[in-house]
C-alpha positions as CSV (number, residue, x, y, z in Angstrom):
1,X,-64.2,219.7,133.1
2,X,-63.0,219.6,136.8
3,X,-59.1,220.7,137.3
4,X,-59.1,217.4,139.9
5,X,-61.8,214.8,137.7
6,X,-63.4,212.6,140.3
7,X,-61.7,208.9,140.9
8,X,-63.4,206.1,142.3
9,X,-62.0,203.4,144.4
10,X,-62.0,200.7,141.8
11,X,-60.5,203.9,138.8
12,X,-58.0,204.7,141.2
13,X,-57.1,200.5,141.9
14,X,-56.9,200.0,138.1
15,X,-54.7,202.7,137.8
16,X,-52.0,202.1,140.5
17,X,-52.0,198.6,139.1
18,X,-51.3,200.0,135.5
19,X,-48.5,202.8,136.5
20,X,-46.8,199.9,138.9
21,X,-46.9,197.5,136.4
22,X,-48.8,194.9,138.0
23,X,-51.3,194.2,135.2
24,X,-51.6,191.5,132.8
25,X,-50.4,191.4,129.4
26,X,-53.8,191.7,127.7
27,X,-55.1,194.2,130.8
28,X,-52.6,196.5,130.2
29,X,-53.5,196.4,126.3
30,X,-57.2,196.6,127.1
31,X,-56.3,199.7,129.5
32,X,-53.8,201.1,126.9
33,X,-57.0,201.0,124.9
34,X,-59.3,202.6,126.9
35,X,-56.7,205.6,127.7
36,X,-56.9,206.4,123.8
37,X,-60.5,207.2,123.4
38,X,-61.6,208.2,127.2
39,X,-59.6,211.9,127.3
40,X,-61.3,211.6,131.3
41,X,-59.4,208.0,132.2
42,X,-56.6,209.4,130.2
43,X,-56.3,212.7,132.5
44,X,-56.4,210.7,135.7
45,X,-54.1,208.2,135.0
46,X,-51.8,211.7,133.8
47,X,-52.7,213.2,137.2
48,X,-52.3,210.1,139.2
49,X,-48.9,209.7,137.3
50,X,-47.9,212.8,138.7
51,X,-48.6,212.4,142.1
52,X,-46.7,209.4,142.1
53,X,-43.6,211.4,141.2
54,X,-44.2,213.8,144.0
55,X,-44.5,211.6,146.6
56,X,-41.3,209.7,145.3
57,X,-39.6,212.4,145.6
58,X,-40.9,213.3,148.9
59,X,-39.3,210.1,150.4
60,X,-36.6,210.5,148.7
61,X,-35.9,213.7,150.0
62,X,-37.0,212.6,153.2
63,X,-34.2,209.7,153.0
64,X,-31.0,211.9,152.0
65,X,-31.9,214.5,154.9
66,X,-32.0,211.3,157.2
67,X,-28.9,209.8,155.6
68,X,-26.9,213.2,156.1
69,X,-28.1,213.9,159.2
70,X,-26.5,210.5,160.4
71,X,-23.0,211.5,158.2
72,X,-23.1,214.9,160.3
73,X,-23.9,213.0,164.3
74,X,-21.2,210.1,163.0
75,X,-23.9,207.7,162.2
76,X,-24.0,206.0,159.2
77,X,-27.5,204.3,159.5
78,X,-29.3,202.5,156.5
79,X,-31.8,204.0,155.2
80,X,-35.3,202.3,154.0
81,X,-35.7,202.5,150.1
82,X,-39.0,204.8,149.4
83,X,-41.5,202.9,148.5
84,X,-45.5,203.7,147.6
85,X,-48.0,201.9,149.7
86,X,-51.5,200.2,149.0
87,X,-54.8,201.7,147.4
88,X,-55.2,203.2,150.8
89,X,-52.4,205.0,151.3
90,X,-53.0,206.4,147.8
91,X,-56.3,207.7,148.8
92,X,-54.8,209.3,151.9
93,X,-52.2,211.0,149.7
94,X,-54.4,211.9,146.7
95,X,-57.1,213.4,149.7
96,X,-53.9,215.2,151.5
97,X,-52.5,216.5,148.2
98,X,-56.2,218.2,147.8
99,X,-57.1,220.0,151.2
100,X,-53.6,221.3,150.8
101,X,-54.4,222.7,146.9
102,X,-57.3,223.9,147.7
103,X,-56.6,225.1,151.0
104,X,-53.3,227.2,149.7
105,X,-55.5,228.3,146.8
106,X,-57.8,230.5,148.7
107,X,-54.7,231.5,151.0
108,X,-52.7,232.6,147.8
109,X,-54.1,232.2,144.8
110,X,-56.1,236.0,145.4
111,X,-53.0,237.8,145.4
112,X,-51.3,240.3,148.7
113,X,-53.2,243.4,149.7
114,X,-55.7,243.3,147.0
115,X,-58.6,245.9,147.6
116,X,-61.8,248.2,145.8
117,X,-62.7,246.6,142.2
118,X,-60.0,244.3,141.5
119,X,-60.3,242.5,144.7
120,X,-64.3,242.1,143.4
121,X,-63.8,240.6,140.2
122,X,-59.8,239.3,140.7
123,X,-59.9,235.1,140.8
124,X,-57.1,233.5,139.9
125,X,-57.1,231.2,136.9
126,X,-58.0,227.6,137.8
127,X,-54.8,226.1,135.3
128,X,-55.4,223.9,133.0
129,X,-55.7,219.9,133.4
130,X,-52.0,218.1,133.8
131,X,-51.3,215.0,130.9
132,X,-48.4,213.9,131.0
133,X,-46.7,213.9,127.5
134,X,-43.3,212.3,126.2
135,X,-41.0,214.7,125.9
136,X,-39.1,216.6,128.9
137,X,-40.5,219.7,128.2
138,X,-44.1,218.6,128.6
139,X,-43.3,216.9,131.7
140,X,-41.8,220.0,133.4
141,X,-44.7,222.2,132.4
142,X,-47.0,219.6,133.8
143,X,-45.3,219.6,136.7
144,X,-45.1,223.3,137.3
145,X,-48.8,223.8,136.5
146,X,-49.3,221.6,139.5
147,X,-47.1,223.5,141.5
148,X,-49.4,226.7,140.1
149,X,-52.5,225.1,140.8
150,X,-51.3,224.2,144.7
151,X,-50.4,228.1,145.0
152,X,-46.8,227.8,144.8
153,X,-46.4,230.2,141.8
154,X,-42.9,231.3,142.5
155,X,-41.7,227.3,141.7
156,X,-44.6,227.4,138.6
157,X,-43.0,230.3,137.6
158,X,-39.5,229.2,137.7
159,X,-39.8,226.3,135.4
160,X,-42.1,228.0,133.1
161,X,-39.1,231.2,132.8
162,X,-37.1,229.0,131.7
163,X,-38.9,226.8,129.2
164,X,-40.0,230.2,127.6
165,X,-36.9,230.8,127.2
166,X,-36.4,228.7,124.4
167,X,-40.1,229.4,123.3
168,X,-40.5,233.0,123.6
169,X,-43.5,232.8,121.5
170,X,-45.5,230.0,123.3
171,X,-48.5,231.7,123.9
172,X,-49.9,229.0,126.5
173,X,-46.1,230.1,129.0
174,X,-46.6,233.8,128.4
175,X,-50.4,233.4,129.4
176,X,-49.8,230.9,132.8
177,X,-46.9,233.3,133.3
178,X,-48.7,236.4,133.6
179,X,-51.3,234.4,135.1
180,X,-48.6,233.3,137.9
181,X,-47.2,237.0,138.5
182,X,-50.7,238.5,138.5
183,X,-51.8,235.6,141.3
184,X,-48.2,236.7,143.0
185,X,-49.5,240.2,143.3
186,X,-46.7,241.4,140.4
187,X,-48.8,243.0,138.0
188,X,-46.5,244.9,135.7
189,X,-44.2,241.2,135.2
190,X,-48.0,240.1,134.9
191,X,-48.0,242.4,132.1
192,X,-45.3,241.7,130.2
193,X,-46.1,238.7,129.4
194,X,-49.6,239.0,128.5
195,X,-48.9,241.3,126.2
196,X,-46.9,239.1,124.2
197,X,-50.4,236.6,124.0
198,X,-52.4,239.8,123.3
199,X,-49.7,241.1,119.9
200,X,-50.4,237.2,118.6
201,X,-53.8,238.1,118.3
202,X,-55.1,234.7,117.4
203,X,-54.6,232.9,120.8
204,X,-56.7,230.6,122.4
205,X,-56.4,232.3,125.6
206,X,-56.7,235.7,124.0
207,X,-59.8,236.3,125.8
208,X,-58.9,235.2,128.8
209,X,-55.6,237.6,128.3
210,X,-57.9,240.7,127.6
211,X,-59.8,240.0,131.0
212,X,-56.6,239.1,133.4
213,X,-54.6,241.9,131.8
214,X,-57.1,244.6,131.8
215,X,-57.8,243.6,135.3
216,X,-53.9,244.0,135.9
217,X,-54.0,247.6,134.8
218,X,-57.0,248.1,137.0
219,X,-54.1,246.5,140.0
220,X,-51.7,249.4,139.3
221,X,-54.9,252.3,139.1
222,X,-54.5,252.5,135.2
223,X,-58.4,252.2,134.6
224,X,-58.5,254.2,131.6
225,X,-56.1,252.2,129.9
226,X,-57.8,248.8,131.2
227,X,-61.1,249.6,129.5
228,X,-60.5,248.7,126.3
229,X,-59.2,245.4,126.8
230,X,-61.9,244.6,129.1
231,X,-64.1,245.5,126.2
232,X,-62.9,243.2,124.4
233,X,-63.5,240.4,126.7
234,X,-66.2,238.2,126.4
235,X,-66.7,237.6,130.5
236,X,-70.3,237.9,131.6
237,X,-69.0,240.3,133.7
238,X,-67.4,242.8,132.0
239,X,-70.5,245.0,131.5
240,X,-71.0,245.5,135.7
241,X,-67.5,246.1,135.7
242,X,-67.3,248.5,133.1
243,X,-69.5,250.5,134.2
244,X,-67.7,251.0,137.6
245,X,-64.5,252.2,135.5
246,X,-66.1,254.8,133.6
């Protein structure tokens, strides 16, 4: 499935007029309905949710700098409440939001300096698709993984450091953390944490672990070490690339 699932006009319509309220009683039910058994609808209205928050909180940054900036000059100006605009101004955001991601993902997501093999087989995981759940927890790892997925890895990680802290064991923090570091260029924190999703040995993202962690020890010129776990991958790859560690 696509990290960013296509939206059409009229999708993206329905689902402003759902997350602002504006539908009918029995719309809202029939939507409500629809969100339960179509995971796709479900992850857009999750995604669209999102960027709702971020642009809210945008303006309202936007506002307080404006507000203190009049305290400071002796001005004491009212300010404009932040408000969301049209379907229009949604796709504007929604298509901003996107050349920024993507853009910031080639510029960062490959990591500093990065040369010889890792460089050739080194690309970032894509993240996983934001939905929005009902607890706080859920909503600050959504929130970070779109930070992740936009390149800003140091505010990803930042959240995610300290959710794991109360979930040490989480196998899906340790794996997006190393995944952060390694994308940061920090492959022994990268490391650290996928090791702790590699001693669980029954993770979902074990694979995915062996691959990212063996090309982490590849990073720090630790080949002989990296072989093994890239043995144990499943990539396509890993056969081409063995062969240039050995």
């Amino acid at each position: 499935m696509d990290q960013y699932p296509d939206i059409s006009p009229e999708v993206l319509e329905r689902i402003e007029r759902y997350l602002t309220l504006r539908m009918e009683p029995g719309e809202t039910a029939a939507f409500e309905s629809e969100l339960d058994t179509d995971p796709v609808l479900r992850a857009q209205t999750a995604e669209i949710r999102l960027l709702i928050t971020g642009i809210r909180e945008v303006s309202v940054a936007e506002q307080m700098k404006g507000f203190h900036a009049g305290l400071q000059a002796g001005k004491q100006e009212e300010q404009a409440p932040p408000r969301i605009g049209g379907l229009k101004r949604w796709l504007v955001a929604a298509s901003v939001i996107a050349v920024v991601g993507i853009g910031t993902w080639f510029a960062l997501g490959r990591g500093p300096q990065q040369n010889g093999i890792y460089a050739s087989y080194y690309e970032k995981d894509p993240g996983l698709l934001s939905a929005m759940g009902s607890t706080s927890d859920n909503y600050d790892f959504d929130r970070a993984m779109i930070d992740y997925k936009k390149g800003d890895h140091a505010a990803a990680i930042k959240t995610w450091e300290l959710l794991v802290k109360s979930s040490p064991a989480n196998d899906t923090l340790n794996y997006f953390l190393g995944s952060a570091w390694l994308a940061q260029g920090d492959a022994p924190k990268a490391l650290s944490y996928f090791n702790k999703v590699i001693s669980t040995g029954k993770s979902v993202f074990l694979d995915d672990t062996y691959w990212y962690a063996g090309l982490a020890l590849i990073r720090e010129d630790r080949k002989a070490e990296a072989v093994p776990l890239i043995e144990k991958s499943k990539r396509e790859e890993k056969g081409e690339l063995l062969q240039k560690l050995r």
